[in-house]
Jmol script that loads the backbone (N, CA, C; Angstrom):
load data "model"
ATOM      1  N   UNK A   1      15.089   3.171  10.415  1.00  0.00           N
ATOM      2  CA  UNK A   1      14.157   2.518   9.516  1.00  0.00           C
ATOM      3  C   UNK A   1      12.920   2.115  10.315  1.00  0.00           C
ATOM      4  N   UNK A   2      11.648   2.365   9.756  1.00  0.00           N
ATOM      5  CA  UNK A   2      10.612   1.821  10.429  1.00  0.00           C
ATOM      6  C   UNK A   2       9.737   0.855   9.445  1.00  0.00           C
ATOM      7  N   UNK A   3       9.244  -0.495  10.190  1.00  0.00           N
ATOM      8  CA  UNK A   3       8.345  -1.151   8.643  1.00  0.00           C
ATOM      9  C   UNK A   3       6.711  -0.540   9.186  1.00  0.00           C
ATOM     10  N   UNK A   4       6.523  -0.921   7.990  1.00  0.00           N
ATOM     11  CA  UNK A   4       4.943   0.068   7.951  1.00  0.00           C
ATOM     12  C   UNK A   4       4.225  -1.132   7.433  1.00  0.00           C
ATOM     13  N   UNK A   5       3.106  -1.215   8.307  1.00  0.00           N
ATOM     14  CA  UNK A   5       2.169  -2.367   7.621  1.00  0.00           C
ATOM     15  C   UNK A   5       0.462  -1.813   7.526  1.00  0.00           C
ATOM     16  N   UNK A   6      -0.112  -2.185   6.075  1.00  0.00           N
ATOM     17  CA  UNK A   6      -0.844  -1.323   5.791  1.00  0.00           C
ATOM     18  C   UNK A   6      -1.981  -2.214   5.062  1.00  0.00           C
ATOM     19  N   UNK A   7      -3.470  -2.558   5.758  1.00  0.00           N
ATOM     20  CA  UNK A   7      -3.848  -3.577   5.058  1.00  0.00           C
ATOM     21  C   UNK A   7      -5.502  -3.397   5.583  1.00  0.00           C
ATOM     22  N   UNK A   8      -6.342  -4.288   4.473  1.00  0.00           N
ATOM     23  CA  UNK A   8      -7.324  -4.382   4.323  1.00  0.00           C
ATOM     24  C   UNK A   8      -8.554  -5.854   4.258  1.00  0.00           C
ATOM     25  N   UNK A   9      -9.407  -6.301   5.229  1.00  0.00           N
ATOM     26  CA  UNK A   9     -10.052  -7.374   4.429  1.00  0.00           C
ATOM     27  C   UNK A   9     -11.351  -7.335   4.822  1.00  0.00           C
ATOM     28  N   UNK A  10     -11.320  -9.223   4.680  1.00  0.00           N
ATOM     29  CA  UNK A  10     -13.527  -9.049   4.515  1.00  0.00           C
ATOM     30  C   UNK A  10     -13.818  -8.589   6.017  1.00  0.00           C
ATOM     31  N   UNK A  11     -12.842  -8.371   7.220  1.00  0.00           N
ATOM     32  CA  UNK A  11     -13.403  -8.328   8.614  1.00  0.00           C
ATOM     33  C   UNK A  11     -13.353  -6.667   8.410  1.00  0.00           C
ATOM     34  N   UNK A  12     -12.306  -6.012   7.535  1.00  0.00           N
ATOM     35  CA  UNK A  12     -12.118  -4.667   7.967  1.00  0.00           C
ATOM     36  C   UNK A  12     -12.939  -3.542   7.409  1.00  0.00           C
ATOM     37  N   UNK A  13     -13.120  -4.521   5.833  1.00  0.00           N
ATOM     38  CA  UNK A  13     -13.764  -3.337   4.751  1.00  0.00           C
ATOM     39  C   UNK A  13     -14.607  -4.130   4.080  1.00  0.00           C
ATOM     40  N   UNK A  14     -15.647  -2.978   3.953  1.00  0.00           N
ATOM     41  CA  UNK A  14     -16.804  -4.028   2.569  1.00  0.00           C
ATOM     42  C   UNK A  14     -16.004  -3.927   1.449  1.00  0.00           C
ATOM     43  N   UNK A  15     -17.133  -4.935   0.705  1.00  0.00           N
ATOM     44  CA  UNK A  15     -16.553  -5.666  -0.986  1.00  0.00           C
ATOM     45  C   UNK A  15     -16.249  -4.229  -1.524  1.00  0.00           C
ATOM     46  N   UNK A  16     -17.102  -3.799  -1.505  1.00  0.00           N
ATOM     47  CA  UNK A  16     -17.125  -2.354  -2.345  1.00  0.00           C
ATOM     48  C   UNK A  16     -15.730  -0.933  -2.067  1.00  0.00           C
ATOM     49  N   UNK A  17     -15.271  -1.171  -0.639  1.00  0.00           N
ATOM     50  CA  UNK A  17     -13.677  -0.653  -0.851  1.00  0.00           C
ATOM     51  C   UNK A  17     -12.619  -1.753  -1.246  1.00  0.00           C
ATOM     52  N   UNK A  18     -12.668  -3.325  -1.106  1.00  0.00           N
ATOM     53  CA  UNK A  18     -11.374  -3.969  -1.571  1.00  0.00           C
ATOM     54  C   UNK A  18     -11.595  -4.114  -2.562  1.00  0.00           C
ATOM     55  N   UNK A  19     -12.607  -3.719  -3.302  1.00  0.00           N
ATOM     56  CA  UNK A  19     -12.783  -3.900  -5.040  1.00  0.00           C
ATOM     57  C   UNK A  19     -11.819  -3.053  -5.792  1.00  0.00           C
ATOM     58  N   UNK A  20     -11.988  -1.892  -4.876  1.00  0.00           N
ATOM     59  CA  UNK A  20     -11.202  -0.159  -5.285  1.00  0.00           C
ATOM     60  C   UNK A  20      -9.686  -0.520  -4.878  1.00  0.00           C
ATOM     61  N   UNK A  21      -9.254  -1.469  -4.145  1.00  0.00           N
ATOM     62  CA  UNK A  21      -7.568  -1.298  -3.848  1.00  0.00           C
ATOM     63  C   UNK A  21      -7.380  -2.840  -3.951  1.00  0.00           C
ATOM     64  N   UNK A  22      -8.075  -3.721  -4.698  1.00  0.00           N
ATOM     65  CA  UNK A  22      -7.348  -5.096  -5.335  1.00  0.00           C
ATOM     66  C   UNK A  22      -6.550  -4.695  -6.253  1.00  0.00           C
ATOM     67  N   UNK A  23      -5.385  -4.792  -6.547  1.00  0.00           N
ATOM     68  CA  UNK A  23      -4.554  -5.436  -7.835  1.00  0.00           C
ATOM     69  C   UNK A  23      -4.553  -6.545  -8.476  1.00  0.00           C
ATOM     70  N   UNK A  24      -4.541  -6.500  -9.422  1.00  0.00           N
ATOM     71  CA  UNK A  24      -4.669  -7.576 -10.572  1.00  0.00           C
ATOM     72  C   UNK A  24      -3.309  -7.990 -10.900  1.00  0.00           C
ATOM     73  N   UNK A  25      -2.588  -8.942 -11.475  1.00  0.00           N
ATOM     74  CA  UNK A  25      -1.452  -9.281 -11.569  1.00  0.00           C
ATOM     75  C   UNK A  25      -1.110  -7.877 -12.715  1.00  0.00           C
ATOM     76  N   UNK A  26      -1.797  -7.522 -13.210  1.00  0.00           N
ATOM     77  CA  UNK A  26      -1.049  -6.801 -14.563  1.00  0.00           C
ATOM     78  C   UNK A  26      -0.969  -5.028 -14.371  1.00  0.00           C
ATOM     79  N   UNK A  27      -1.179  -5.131 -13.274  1.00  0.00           N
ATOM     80  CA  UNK A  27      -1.601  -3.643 -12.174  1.00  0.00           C
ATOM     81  C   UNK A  27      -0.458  -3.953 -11.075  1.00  0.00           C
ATOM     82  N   UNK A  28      -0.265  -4.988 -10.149  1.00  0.00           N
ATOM     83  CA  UNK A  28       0.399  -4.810  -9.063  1.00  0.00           C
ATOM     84  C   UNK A  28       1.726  -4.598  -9.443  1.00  0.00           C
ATOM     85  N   UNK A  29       2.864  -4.713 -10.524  1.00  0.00           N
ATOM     86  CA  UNK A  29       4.292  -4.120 -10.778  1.00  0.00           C
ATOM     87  C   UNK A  29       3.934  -2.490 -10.482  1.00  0.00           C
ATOM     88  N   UNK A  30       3.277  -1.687 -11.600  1.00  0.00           N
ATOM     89  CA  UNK A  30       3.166  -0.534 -11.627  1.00  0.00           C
ATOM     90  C   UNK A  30       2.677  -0.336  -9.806  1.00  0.00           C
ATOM     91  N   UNK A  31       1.852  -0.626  -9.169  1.00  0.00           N
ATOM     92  CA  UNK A  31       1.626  -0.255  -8.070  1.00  0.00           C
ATOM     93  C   UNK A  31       2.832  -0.290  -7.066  1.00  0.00           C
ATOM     94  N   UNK A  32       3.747  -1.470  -6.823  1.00  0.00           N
ATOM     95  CA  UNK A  32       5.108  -1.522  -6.465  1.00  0.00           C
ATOM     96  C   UNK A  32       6.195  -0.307  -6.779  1.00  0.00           C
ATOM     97  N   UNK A  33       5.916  -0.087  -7.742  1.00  0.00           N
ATOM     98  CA  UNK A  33       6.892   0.679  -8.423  1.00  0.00           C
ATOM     99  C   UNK A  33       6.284   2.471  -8.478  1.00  0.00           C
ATOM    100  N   UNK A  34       5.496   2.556  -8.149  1.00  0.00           N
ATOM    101  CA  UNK A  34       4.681   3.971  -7.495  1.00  0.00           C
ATOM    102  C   UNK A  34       5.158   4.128  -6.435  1.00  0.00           C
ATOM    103  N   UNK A  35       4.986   3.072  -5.182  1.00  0.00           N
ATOM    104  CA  UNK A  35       5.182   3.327  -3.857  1.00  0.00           C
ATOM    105  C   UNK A  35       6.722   3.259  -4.057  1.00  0.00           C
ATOM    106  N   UNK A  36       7.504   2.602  -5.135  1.00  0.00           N
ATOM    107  CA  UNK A  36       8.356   2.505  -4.553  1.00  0.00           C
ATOM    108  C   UNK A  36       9.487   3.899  -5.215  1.00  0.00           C
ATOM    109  N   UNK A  37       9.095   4.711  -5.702  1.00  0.00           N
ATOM    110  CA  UNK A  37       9.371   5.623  -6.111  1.00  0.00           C
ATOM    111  C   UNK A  37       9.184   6.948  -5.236  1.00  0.00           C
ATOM    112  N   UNK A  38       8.354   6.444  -4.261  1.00  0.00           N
ATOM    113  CA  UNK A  38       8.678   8.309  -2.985  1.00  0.00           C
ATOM    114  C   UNK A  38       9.561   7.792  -2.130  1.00  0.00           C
ATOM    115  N   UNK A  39       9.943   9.092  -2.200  1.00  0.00           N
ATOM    116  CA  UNK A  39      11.764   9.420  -1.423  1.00  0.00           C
ATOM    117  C   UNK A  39      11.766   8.548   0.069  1.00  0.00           C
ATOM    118  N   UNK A  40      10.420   8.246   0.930  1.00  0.00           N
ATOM    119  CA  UNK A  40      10.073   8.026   2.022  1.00  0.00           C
ATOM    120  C   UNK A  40      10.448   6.438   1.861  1.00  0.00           C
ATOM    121  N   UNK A  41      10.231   5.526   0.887  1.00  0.00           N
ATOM    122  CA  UNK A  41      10.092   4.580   0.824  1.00  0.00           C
ATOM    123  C   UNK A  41      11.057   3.674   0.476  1.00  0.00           C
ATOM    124  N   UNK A  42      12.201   2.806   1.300  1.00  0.00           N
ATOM    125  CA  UNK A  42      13.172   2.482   1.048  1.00  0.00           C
ATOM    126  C   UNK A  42      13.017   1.283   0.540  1.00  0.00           C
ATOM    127  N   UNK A  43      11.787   0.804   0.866  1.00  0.00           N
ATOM    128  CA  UNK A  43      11.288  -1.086   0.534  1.00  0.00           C
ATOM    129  C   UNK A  43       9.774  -1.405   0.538  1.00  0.00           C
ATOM    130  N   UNK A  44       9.355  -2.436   0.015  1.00  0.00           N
ATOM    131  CA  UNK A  44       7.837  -2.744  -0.023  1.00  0.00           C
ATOM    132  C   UNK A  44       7.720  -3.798  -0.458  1.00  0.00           C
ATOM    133  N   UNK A  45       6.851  -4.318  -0.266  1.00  0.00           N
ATOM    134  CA  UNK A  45       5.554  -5.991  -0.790  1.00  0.00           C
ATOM    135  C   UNK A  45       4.560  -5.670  -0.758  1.00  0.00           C
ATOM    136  N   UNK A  46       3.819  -5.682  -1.950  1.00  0.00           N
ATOM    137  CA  UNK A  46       2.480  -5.376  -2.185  1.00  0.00           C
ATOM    138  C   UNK A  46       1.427  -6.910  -1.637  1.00  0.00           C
ATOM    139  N   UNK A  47       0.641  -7.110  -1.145  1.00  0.00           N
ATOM    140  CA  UNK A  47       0.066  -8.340  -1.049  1.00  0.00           C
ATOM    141  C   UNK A  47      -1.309  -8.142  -1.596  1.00  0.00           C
ATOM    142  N   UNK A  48      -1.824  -8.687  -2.774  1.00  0.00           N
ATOM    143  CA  UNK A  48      -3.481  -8.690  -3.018  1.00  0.00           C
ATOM    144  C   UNK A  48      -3.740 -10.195  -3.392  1.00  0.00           C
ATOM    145  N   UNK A  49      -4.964 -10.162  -2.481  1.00  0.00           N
ATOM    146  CA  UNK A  49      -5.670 -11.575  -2.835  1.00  0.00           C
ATOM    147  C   UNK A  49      -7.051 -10.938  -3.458  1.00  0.00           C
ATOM    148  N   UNK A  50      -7.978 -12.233  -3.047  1.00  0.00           N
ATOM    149  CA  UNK A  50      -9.434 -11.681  -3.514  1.00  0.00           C
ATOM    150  C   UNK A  50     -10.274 -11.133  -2.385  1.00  0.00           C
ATOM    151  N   UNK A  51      -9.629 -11.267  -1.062  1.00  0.00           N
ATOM    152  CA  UNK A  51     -10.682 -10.738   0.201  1.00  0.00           C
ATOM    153  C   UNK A  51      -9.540  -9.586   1.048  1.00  0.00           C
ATOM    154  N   UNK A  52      -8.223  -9.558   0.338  1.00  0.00           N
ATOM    155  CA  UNK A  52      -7.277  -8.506   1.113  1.00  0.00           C
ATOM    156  C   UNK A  52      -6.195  -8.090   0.618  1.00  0.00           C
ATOM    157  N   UNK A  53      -5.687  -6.714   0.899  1.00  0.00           N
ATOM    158  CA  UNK A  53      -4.744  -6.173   0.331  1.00  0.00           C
ATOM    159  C   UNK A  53      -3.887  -5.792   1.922  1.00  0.00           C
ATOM    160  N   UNK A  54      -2.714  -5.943   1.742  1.00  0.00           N
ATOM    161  CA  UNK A  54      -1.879  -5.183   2.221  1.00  0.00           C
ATOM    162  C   UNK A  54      -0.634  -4.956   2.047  1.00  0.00           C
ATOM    163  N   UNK A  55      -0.074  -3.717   2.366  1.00  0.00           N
ATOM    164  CA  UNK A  55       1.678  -3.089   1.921  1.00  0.00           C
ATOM    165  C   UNK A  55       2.163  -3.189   3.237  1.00  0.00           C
ATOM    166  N   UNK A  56       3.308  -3.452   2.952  1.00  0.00           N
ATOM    167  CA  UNK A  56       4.323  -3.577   3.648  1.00  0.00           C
ATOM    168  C   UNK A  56       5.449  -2.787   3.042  1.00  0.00           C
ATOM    169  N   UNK A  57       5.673  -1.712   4.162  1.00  0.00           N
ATOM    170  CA  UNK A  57       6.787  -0.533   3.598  1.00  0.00           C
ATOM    171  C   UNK A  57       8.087  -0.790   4.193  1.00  0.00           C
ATOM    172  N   UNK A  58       8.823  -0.696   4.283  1.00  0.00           N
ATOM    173  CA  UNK A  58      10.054  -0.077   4.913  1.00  0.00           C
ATOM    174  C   UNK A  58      10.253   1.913   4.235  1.00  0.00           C
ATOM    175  N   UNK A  59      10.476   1.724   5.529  1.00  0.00           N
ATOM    176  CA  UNK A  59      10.530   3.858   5.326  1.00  0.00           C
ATOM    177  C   UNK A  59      11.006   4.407   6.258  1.00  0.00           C
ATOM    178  N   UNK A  60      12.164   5.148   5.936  1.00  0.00           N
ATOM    179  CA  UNK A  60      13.202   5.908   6.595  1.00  0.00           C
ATOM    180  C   UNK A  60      12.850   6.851   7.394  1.00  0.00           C
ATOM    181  N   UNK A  61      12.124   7.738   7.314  1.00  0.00           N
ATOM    182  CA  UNK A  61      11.247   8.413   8.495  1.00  0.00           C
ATOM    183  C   UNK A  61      10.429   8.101   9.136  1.00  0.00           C
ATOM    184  N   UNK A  62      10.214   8.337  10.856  1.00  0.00           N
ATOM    185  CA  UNK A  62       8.982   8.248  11.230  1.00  0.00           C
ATOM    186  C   UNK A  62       8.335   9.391  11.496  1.00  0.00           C
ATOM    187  N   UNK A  63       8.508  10.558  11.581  1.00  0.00           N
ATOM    188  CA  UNK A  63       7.989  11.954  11.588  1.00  0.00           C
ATOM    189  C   UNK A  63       7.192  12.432  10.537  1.00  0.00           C
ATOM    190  N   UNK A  64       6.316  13.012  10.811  1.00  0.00           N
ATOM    191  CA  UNK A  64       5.003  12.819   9.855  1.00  0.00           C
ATOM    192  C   UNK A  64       4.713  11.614   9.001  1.00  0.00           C
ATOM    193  N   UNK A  65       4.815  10.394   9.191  1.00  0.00           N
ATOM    194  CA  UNK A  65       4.812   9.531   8.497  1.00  0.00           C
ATOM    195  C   UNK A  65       2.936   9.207   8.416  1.00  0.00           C
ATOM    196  N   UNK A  66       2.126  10.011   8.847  1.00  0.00           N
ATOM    197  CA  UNK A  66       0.538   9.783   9.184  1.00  0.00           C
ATOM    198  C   UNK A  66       0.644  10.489   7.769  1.00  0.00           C
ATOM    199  N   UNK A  67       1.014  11.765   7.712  1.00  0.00           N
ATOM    200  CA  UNK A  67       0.651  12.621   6.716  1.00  0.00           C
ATOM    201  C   UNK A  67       1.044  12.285   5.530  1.00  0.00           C
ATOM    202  N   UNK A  68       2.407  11.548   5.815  1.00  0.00           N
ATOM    203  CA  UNK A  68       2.842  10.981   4.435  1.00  0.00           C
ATOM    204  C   UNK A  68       2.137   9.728   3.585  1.00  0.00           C
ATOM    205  N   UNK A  69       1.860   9.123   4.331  1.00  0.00           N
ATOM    206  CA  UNK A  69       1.516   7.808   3.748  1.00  0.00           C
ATOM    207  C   UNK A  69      -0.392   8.060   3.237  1.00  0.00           C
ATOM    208  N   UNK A  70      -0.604   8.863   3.806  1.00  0.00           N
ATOM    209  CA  UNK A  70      -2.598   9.507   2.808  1.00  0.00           C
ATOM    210  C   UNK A  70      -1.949   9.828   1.676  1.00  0.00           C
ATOM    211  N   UNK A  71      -1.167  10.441   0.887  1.00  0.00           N
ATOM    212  CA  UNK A  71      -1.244  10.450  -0.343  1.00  0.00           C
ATOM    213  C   UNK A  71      -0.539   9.779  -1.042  1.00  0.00           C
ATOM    214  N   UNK A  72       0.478   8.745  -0.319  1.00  0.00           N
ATOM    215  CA  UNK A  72       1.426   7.650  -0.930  1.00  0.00           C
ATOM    216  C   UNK A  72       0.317   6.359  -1.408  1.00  0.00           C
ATOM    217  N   UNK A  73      -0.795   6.048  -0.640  1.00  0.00           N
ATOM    218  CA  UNK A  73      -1.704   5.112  -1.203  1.00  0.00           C
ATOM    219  C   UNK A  73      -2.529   6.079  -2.166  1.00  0.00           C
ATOM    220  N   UNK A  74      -2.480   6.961  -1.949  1.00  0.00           N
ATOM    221  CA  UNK A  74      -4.000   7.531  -2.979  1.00  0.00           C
ATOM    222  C   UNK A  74      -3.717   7.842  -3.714  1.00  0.00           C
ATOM    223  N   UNK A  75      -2.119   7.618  -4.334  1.00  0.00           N
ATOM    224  CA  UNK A  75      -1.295   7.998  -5.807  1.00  0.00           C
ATOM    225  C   UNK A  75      -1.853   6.654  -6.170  1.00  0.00           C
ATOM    226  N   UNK A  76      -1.946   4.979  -5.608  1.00  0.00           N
ATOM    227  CA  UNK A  76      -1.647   3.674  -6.180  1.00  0.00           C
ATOM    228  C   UNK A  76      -2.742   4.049  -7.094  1.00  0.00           C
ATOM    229  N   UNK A  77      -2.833   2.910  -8.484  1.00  0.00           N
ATOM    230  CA  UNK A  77      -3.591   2.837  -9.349  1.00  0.00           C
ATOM    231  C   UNK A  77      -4.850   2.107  -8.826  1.00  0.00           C
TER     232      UNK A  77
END
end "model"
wireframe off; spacefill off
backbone 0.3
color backbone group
């Protein structure tokens, strides 16, 4: 098992990308439940505030796990 930590804020990214990957309370289930639906992904916590987002995975592979995880966020809503 490896945990995967995956995150964003006002030091890392302008307003204009955490605007694009905030969740809203009525958005972040479905977003949980995306990630938590590939085969890779055994566990997760979504975290969104108003200045940062970040996931926290648990995921059973670490081999290609670079390649995996670009289209595991770019499925989220």
């Amino acid at each position: 098992m490896t945990l995967l930590a995956l995150g964003i804020n006002h030091k890392t990214a302008p307003v204009s990308l955490r605007e694009r990957v905030t969740f809203s309370p009525d958005t972040l289930d479905q977003a949980l439940d995306s990630l938590l639906a590939q085969p890779m992904v055994q566990g997760g916590v979504v975290l969104s505030t108003c200045n940062r987002t970040e996931l926290y995975l648990s995921v059973e592979e670490q081999d290609n796990l670079a390649r995996s995880v670009d289209p595991l966020v770019m499925r989220l809503p």
